[in-house]
C-alpha positions as CSV (number, residue, x, y, z in Angstrom):
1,X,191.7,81.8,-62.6
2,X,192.3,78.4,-62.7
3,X,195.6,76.8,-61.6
4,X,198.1,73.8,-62.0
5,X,200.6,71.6,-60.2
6,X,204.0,72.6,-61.7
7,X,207.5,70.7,-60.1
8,X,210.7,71.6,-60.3
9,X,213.9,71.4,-59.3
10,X,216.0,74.3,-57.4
11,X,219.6,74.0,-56.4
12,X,219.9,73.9,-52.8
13,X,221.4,77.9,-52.7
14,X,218.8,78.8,-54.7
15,X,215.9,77.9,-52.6
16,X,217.4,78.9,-49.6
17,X,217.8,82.5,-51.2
18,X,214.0,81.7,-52.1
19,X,212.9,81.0,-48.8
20,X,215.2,84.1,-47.4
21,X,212.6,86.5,-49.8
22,X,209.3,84.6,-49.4
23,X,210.1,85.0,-45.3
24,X,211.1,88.7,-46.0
25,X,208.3,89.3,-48.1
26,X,205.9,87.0,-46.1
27,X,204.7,85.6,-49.2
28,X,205.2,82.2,-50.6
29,X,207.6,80.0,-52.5
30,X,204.7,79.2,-54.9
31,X,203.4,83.1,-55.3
32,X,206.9,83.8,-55.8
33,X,208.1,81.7,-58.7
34,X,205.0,81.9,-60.3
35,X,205.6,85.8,-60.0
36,X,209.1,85.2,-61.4
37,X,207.8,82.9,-64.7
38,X,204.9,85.5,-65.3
39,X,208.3,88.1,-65.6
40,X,210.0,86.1,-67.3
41,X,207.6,84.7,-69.8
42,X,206.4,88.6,-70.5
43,X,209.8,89.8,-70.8
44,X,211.0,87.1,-73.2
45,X,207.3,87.3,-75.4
46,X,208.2,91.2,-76.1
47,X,211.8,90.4,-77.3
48,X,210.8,87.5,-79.7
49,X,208.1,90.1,-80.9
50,X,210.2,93.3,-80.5
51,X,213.0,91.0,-83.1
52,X,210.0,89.4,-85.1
53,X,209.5,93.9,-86.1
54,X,213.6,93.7,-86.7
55,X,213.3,91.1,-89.3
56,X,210.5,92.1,-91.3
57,X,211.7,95.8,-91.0
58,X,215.3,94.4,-92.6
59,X,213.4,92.6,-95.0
60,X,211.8,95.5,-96.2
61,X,215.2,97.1,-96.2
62,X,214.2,99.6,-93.8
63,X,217.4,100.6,-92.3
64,X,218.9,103.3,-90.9
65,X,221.1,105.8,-93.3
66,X,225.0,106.1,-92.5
67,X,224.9,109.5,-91.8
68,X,222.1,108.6,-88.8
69,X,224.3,105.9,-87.7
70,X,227.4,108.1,-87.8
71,X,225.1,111.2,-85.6
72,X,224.4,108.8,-83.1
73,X,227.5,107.0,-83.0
74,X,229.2,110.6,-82.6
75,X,226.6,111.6,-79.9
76,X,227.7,108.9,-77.7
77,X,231.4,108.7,-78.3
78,X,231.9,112.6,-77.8
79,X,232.9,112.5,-73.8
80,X,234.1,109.0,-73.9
81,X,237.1,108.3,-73.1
């Protein structure tokens, strides 16, 4: 696997709490935030495609009946409260 430089720039708290985990973890700053992009990036790619689904499903009119709506609704509101 190849890699690049990337810089950035941290508030002072922030890389302090970074440098608290790489210690605790003994791993590094860099492993880290990479770590934390390669999260980020996959969490955020399945949302955009998980609401890409939504929108074609909507334009199809593929929606859920009332009475479904009104089963579920009444599922979750039952011991509320």
């Amino acid at each position: 696997m190849s890699t690049t430089v990337l810089t950035l720039r941290l508030d002072a708290g922030l890389k302090k709490q970074l440098d608290k985990l790489a210690s605790a973890t003994q791993r590094s700053r860099s492993f880290l935030a990479a770590e934390a992009i390669r999260d980020y990036i996959a969490l955020n790619d399945w949302q955009i495609e998980e609401i890409k689904k939504a929108v074609k499903e909507a334009d199809r009119g593929d929606f859920a009946a009332e009475r479904d709506v009104k089963k579920v609704m009444k599922k979750w509101t039952r011991n509320a409260g």
